[in-house]
N, C-alpha and C positions, 0 to 999 in steps of 0.2 A: 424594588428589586433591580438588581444591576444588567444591562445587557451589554453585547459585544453587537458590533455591526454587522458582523458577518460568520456565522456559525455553523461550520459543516453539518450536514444530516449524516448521525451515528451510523445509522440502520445501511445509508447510501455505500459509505463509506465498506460498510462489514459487509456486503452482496457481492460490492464488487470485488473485496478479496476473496471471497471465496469464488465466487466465479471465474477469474484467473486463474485461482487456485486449481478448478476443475476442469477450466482448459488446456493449463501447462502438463494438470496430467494425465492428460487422456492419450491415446496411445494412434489413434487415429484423427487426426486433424480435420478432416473431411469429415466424420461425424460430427462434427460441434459447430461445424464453420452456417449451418442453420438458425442455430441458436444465440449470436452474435447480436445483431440486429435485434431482434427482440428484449433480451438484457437490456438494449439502451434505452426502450420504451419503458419495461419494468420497473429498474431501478433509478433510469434518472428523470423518467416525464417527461424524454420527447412526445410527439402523438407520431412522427414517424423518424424509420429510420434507415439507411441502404450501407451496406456495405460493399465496398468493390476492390479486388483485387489484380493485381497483376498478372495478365495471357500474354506472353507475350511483347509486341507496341501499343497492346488494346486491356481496359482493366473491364473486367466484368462484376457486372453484379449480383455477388455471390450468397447474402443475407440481405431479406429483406421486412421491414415489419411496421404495421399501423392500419391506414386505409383500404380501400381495396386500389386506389390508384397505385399506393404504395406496391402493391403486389404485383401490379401489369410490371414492374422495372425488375424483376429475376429471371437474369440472364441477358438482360442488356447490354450489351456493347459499349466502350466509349472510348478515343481514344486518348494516349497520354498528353498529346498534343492542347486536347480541349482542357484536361486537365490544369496542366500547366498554366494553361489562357485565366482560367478560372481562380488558379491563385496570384496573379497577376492584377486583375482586376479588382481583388475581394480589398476588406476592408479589416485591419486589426481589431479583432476581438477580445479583448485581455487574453493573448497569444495563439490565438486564433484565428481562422480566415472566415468573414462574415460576409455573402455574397447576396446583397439586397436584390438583384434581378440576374440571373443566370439566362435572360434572354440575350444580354450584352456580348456574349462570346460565340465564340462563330459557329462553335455546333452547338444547336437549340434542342438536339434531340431528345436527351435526357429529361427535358421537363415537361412534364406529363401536362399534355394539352387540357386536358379535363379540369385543370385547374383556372380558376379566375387569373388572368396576366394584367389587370390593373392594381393588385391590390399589393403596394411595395412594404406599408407597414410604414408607422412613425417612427420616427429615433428612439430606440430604445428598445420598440416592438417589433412582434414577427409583422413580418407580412405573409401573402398567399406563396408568392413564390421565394421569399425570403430562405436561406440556405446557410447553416455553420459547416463548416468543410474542417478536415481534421487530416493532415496527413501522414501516413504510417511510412517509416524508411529503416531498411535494414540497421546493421551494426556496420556496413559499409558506407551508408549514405542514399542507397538505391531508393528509389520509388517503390516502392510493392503495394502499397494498396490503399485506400482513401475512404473517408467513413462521412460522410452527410448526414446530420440530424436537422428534423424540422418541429414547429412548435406551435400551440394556437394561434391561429391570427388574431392580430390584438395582444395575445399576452406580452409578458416583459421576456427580453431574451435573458438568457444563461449570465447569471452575475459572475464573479470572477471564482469564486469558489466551485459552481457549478463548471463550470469550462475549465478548472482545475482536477477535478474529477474525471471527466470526460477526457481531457489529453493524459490522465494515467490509464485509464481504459484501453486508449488507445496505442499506449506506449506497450500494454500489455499483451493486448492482441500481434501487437506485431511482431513482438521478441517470440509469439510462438511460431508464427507464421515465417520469420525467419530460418527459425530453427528447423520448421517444415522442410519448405526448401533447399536449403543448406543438407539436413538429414536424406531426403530425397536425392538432390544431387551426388553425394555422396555415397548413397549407394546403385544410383545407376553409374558412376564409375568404377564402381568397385566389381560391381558385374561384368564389365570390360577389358576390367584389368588384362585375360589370358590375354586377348586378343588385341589389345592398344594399349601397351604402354606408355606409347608416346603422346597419345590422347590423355592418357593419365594424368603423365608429368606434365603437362601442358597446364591443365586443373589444380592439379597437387600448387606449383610455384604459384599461379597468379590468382590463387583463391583469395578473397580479403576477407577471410576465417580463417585464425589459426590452427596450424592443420602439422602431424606427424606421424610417423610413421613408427612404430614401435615393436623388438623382435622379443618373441615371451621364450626364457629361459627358466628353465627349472628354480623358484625360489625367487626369481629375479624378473623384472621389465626395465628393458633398455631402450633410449632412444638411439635410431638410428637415423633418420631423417627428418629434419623439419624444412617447410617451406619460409620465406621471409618474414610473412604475419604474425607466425608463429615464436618466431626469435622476438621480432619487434613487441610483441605481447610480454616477455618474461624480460623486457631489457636486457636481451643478449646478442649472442651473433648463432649464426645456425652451425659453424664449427665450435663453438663449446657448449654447445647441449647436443650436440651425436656423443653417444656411449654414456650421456650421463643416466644413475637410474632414474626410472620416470618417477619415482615414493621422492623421489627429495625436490621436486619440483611442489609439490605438495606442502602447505601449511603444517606446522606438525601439530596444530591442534586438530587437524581434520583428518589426519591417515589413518586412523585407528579402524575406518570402515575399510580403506585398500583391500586387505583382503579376502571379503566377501564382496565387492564389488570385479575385482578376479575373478572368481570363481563365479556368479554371474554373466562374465563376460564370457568364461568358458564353457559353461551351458547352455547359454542361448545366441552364441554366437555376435551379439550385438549387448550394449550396455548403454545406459543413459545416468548421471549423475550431477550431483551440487554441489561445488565444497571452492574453499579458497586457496589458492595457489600462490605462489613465494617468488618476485620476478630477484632479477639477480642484484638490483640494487636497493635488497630488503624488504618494499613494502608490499603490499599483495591486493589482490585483489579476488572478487567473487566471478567464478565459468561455472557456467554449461557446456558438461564433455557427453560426448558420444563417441564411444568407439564400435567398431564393426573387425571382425574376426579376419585377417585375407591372408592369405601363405607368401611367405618371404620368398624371394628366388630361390632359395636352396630348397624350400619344400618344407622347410620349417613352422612352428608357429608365428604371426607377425597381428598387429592388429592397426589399422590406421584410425588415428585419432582426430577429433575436432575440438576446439573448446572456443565458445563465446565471451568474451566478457560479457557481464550481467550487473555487474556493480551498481549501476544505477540504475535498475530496474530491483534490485534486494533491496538499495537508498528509498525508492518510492515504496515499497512492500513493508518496510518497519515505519517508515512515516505513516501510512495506513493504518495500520495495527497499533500504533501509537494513538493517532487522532480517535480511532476507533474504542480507545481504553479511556484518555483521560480528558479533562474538561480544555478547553481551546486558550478560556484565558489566564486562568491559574497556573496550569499546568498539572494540575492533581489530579488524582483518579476521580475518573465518572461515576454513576451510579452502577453501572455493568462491572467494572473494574472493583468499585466496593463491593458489590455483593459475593463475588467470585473468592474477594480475601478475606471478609467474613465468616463467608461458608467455610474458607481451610481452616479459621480461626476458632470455630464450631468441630470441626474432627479433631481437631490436635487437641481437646480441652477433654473430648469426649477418648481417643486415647492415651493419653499421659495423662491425666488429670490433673494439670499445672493448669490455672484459669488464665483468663485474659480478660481484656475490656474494653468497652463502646463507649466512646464518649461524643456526645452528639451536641452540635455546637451552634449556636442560632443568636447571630450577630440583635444587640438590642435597638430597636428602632432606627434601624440601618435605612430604612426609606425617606428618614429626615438628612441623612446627607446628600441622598440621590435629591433631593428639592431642595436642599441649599446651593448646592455644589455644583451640580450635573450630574451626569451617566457617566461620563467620559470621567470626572474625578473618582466617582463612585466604582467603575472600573480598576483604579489605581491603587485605591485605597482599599481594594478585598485580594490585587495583589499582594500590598503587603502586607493584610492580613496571614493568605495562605503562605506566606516566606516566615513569618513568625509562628505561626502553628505546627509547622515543619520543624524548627529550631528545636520549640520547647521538646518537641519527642523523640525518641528513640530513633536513630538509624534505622532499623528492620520496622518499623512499626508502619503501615500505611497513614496517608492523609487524603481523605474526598471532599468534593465539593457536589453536593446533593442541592440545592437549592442557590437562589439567586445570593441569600446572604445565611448560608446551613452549611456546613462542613461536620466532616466524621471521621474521627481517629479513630483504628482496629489495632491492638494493641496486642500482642501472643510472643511468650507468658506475660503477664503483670498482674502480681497480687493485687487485690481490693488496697492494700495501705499504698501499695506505688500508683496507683491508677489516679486515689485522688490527690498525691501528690504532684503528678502530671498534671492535670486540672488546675490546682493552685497556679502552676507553672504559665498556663495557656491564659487563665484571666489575668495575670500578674503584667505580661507580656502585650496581652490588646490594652490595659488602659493609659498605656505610653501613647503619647502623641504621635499622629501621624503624617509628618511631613511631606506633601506634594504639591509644590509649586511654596507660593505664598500662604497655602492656606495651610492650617494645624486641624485636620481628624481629629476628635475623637468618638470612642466607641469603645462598648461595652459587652461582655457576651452571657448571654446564659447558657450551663452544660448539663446534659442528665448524661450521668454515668451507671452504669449497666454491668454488669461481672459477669461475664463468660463461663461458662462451668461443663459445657457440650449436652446439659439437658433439657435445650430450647433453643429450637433450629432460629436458622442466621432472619429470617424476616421478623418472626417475633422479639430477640434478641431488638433489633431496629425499631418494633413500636416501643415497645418499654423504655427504647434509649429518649425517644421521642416525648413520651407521655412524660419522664420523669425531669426533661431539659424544661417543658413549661411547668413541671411544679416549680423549677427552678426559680424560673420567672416572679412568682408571687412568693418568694422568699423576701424577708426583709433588704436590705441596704446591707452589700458586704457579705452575704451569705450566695454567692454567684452558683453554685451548682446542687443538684440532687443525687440522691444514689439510688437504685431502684434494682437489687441484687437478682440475676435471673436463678 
């Protein structure tokens, strides 16, 4: 069976979206900023874990989870100063700051005396006082808050996948934690407004969040003021976005909510939204807006506006959700991903009654090329298997990779006579030689095909495609596949 070197954990991968998921939308930040820290033990197997963020020159530690040493460090102090020290001294961890003794910088306080101080850990390993540091920085660049994970001692540290995981975590916390602040900020000036303008406008121009000012008309939203970030964000100048309307700064594939997100803003006086935006030389990109409701000097309706780029936090969110779906080295759907389009392939058969069909595919004596060859061939040669199994089928039609050398086409509609002429098409296609490097592949496949009819849910549908690819198997010379009609 074939392997990859390095193959993210599905399951890691789907916790953590959904857990950003349910931190970006919670409505209070502060309620969740608990549960931080312990995520990081859950899902990725630290044994602990601290979060600290930004008071201030000092970051406090605000989540904290593992030991009960672990527990003595909420609410601790430290300042950015040591911080700073600390990434200084640390050591690159495939992008990371790996801090073998954190007794090296000047303030020692942070490391919990209770712990053994000789025990630094081999190359490779934790030690006692061993430390991965992770740093969180606005969409400005600012410092706000800093995440430490630790690990058995003795065990192996975070391979590159692992600390790829963990710097999206942390990309993720931060963008809301920004957002906190930022939202926060903004509206303790907007509370001030009566009373300091000029405090305002102080905020307003040198925010580094793009930021506007917008007057609500009957039917219409206009900009009337933007600060510099704000222009520099839609590649323009802040004199030609006053008066433009705010809908055409908008993607036109994404305005179609505009106007319940109006009407939202004008019921609850604040709004929070996601969508892509149009800069002026065409291309666009993905914000987070918040507006807040504040009366224009005439007395009028006005609402002042923020919006974040987020582009590359959406960029790491569909990588997620990607990796999450399909297999790492083929690029095909997983087995989560199959069963998901089987089961639709299962309702649509069961209402239209057009069938479809499984075709389950089990490469023959694929483990003699991995001992002729290697892994590393044997990895090459099941990609081009999956690029030829793709070919022979349909556009709309899925392809998985269920096994080390098993793939499975879902096929909706496709009569029983096209199904097994697909089939013909798939073994016709693997017994072409397969060129990588100097050496010629070959390979052979056996397929049980299976007819979809929607009166036999999507797992059974799967043994029967199973049961019927090894009758395949003990078919004569020439005879490559079975059909076993559900």
């Amino acid at each position: 069976m074939a392997r990859t070197d390095e193959l993210l954990d599905a399951r890691a991968i789907r916790d953590i979206h959904a857990f950003l998921s349910k931190l970006h939308q919670g409505d209070e930040f502060s309620d969740s900023v608990h549960s931080i820290a312990q995520a990081l033990v859950d899902i990725l197997g630290f044994t602990g874990a601290c979060v600290n963020f930004a008071d201030g020159d000092e970051f406090v530690a605000s989540s904290v989870a593992g030991h009960e040493v672990h527990q003595s460090l909420l609410g601790h102090r430290t300042s950015a100063d040591s911080w700073h020290e600390r990434e200084l001294v640390s050591e690159p961890w495939h992008g990371l700051c790996l801090v073998r003794d954190p007794r090296s910088v000047t303030d020692v306080s942070f490391v919990p005396v209770q712990r053994p101080a000789d025990l630094l850990g081999e190359e490779g390993s934790w030690g006692a006082v061993t430390m991965l540091i992770v740093m969180m920085r606005s969409a400005g660049g600012e410092l706000i808050g800093v995440i430490t994970v630790e690990g058995a001692v003795g065990s192996r540290l975070p391979s590159r996948a692992e600390c790829a995981l963990l710097e999206i975590f942390a990309s993720g916390v931060a963008l809301v934690l920004d957002r906190q602040v930022i939202h926060d900020r903004l509206l303790r000036e907007r509370d001030r407004l009566r009373d300091s303008e000029e405090r305002f406008r102080l905020a307003f121009d040198g925010a580094p969040i793009g930021m506007c000012m917008v007057r609500i008309d009957p039917g219409q939203v206009f900009v009337v003021d933007t600060n510099q970030a704000f222009a520099d964000m839609f590649s323009s100048s802040e004199d030609s976005l006053r008066q433009r309307p705010f809908s055409s700064l908008i993607h036109p594939d994404d305005r179609r909510t505009y106007p319940d997100e109006m009407r939202a803003l004008f019921t609850n006086s604040h709004m929070t939204t996601e969508k892509r935006y149009l800069r002026d030389d065409g291309t666009s990109f993905w914000g987070l807006l918040h507006a807040a409701m504040v009366p224009d000097r005439h007395g009028g309706r006005g609402a002042l506006v923020q919006i974040v780029d987020i582009t590359r936090t959406k960029d790491a969110v569909r990588t997620l959700d990607h990796l999450a779906r399909h297999d790492p080295l083929t690029g095909l759907a997983n087995r989560t991903e199959l069963r998901s389009r089987l089961e639709r392939s299962v309702a649509m058969a069961r209402g239209s009654g057009q069938p479809g069909a499984v075709l389950f595919i089990d490469l023959d004596a694929f483990k003699q090329v991995n001992d002729r060859y290697g892994h590393a061939t044997g990895d090459e040669v099941l990609s081009v298997i999956a690029g030829r199994v793709r070919k022979a089928v349909r556009s709309g039609d899925i392809v998985g990779r269920v096994g080390g050398d098993e793939f499975v086409v879902v096929a909706h509609p496709l009569p029983a006579v096209d199904a097994e002429r697909m089939a013909d098409r798939i073994t016709g296609s693997l017994k072409l030689p397969i060129p990588i490097g100097a050496v010629h592949a070959h390979v052979t496949a056996s397929i049980g095909l299976v007819e979809v009819d929607g009166l036999t849910e999507a797992q059974e549908v799967l043994r029967r495609a199973d049961a019927a690819m090894y009758r395949a198997k003990r078919r004569p010379a020439g005879l490559a596949y079975a059909v076993d009609r559900a």
